[in-house]
N, C-alpha and C positions, 0 to 999 in steps of 0.2 A: 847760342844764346848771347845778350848783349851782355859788353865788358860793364861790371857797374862796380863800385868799388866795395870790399867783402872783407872781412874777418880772417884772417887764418886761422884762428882759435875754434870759429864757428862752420866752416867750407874750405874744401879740399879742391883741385884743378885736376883734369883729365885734358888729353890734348886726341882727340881723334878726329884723323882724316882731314888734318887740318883746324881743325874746328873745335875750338875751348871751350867746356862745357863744365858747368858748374857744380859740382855733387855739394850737397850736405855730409858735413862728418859724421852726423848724427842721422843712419841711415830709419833710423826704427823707433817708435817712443811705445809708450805702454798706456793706455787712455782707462777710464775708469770701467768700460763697461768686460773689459779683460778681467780686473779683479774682482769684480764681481760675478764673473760666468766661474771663475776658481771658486771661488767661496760657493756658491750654489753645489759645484761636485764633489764639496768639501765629504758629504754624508755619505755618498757610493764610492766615494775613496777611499771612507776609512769602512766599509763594509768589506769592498775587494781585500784593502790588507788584513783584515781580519780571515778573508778564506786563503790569501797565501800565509799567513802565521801558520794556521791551522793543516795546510798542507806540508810545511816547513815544519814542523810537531810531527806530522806523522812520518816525513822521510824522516827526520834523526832517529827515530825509532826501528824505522826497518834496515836505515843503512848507515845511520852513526854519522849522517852527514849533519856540520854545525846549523844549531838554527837560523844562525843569520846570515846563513851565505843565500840560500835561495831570497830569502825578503830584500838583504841588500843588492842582489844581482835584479829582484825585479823594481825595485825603487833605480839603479842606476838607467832601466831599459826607457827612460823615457828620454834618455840622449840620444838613442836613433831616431824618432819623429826629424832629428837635423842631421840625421847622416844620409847626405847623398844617393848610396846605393839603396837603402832602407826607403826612400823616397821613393826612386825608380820603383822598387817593387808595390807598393801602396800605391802611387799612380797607377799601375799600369793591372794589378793585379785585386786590385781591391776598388779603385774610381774604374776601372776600365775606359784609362787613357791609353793614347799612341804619340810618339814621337810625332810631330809634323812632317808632311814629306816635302819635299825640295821644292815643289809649285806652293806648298800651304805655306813653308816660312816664308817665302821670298813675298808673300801676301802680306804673312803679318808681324815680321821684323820690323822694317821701318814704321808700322804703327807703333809698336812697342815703344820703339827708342825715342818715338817721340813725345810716347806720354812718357816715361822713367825721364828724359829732359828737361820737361817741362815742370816735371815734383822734383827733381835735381836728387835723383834716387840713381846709383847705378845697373841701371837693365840688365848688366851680364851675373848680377848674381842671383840670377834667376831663371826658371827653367819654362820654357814654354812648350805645353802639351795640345792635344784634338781630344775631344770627346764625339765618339760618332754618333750622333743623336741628331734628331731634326726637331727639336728645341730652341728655341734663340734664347740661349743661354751660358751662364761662366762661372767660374769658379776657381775659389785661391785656398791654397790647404796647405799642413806641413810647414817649414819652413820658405820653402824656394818653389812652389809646384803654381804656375799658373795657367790655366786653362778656359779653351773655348769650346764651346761648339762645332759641327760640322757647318751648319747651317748660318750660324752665327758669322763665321769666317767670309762664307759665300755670299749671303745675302744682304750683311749691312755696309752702307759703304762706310770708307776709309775713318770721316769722323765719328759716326755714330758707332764702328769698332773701338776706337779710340775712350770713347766714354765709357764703356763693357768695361775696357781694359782700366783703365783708370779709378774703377769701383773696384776692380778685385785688386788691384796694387794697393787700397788706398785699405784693407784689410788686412794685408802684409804689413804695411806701414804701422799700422795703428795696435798690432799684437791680435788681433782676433781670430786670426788662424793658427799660427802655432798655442793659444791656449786652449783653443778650440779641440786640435791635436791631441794636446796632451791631455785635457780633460777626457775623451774617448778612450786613450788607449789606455789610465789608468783605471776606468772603468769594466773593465774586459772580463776578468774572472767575476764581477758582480753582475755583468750581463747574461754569462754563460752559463751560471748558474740560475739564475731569473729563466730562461729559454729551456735548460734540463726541466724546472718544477713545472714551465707552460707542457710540458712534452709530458710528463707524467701526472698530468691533472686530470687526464680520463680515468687514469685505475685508480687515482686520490678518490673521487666520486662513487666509481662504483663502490670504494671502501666506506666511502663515508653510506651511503645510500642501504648499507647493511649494517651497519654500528645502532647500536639499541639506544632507547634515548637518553637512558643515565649515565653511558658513556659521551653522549654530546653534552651533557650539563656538564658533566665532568671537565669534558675538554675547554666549554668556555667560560666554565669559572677559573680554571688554571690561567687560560689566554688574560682573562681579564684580569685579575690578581696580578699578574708578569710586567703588563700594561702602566696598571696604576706605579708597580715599585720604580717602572720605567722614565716615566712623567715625572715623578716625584724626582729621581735622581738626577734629572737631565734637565730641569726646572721647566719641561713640559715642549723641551724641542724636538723630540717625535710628531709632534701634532704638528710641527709646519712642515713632515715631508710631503703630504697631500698635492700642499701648493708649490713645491720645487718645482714640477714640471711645466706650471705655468709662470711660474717667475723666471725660469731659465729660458723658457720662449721670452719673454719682455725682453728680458737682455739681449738676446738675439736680433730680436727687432730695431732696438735701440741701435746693434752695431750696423744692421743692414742702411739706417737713415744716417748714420756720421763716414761709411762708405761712400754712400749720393754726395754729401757734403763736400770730400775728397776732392771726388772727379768735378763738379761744379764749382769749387775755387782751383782747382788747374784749369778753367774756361770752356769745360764740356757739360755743361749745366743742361744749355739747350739740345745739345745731342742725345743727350740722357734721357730728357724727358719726350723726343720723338721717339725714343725704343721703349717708354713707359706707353705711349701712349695705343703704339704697337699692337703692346701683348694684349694692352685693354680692349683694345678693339677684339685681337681673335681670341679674346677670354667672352667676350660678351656674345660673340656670333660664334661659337661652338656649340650647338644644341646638348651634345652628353655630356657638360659640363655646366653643372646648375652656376647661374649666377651666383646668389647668397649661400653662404656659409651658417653654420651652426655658430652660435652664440661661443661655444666648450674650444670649435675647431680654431674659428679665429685665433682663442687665445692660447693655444697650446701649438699657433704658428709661427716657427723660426722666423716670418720673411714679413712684413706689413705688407698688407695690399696695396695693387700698384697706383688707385688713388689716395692714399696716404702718403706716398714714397714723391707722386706730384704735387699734395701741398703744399709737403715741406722742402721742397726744391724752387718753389715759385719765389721764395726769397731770393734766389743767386741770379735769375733772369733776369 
């Protein structure tokens, strides 16, 4: 990169291969739509800790262990999402990533290094994975996990890699993945529990389909009566979980368009929008795949549509 005169305060020097390359000290910032995707799993946070309390209540009971050691061990368990080995396993066992093999980095190393150059971010602390999927697609998770495609790798050349890669750094960069992270994993006993009552919603049914009807009056004047104490006490914040899962998609969307922004002020604007333009075309000419979406689906989608993601890129062109 060229010698331009810098801060020390603000940028740090690396000397590789000959070649002065400039990092930012400040490898990582935290942008708004991070604390706001927190705030959104603020309500199944505090659901899950209510079922580990409740489970941490019943082990001191059968085995005398303190209540707050399980709650504080699972309240500390959201520092593996940046532990290394804990990564590996998540990649490889839960995204069903692979290592690259020795023809696949020697492909997409020096892309790397050249986008982490160009954002003056340091490349090596970060891990690069394959997805074997024939997808033209990528993906940034975790703290360090950045990943491509099989196809992705193969098929697009060097710059329009470049711009993939520079969207999911620029996710890393901005916090949207490790909140991402952390918001899944503190969610967990409240998904697993949601997945048991989908699993036992057939013999719910049969029970209910056999309950007499002054037992259903019964049951949803209790429901409704629990409701109203609920509303009252909460000054009526139950009634916006409805919309949590569409507002958590907005944010999503929102992170996915300041990602584009990323890679298009590193100068892969136009590369970006040749692989938007890409998928649009084999989105449009795949027959089992309907064009339009449902009103509901769009907006309970993480990702905007790829003519959305070209509007707002036509500024950096």
């Amino acid at each position: 990169m060229p010698d331009t005169p810098v801060s020390p305060d603000d940028l740090e020097y690396r000397h590789t291969s000959g070649t002065r390359l400039t990092y930012r000290a400040r490898q990582r910032r935290t942008d708004h739509t991070v604390w706001l995707g927190l705030a959104l799993h603020l309500p199944a946070l505090l659901f899950s800790l209510s079922l580990v309390l409740a489970a941490a209540l019943s082990i001191n009971a059968l085995l005398g262990v303190p209540v707050w050691l399980p709650t504080a061990l699972w309240t500390a368990s959201g520092v593996l999402v940046f532990h290394r080995p804990t990564e590996a396993l998540l990649a490889r066992h839960l995204l069903h990533l692979h290592r690259p093999l020795p023809a696949e980095l020697t492909a997409l190393a020096p892309v790397w290094r050249e986008v982490t150059a160009r954002a003056g971010v340091d490349g090596s602390r970060y891990e690069l994975w394959i997805e074997d999927s024939d997808d033209l697609n990528a993906l940034a998770a975790a703290g360090h996990i950045v990943a491509v495609t099989r196809r992705a790798l193969q098929d697009l050349p060097s710059s329009r890699l470049a711009a993939v890669l520079a969207h999911e750094l620029g996710h890393h960069t901005s916090g949207h993945s490790w909140s991402g992270l952390l918001g899944w994993w503190y969610t967990v006993p409240g998904r697993l529990v949601w997945r048991a009552l989908a699993h036992l919603k057939p013999k719910l049914v049969r029970m209910a389909r056999g309950a007499s009807v002054t037992a259903w009056g019964l049951l949803l004047v209790l429901v409704g009566y629990l409701a109203v104490i609920t509303a009252k006490a909460t000054y009526g914040l139950p009634l916006l979980l409805p919309a949590l899962p569409y507002l958590t998609a907005a944010v999503g969307r929102r992170a996915e368009l300041r990602a584009d922004a990323h890679a298009a002020r590193l100068g892969f604007g136009r590369s970006l929008s040749l692989t938007l333009h890409e998928l649009l075309a084999e989105e449009s000419g795949t027959p089992e795949r309907p064009r339009r979406t449902g009103l509901s689906a769009r907006l309970l989608s993480h990702h905007p549509d790829h003519r959305t993601r070209l509007h707002h890129l036509q500024r950096y062109l």
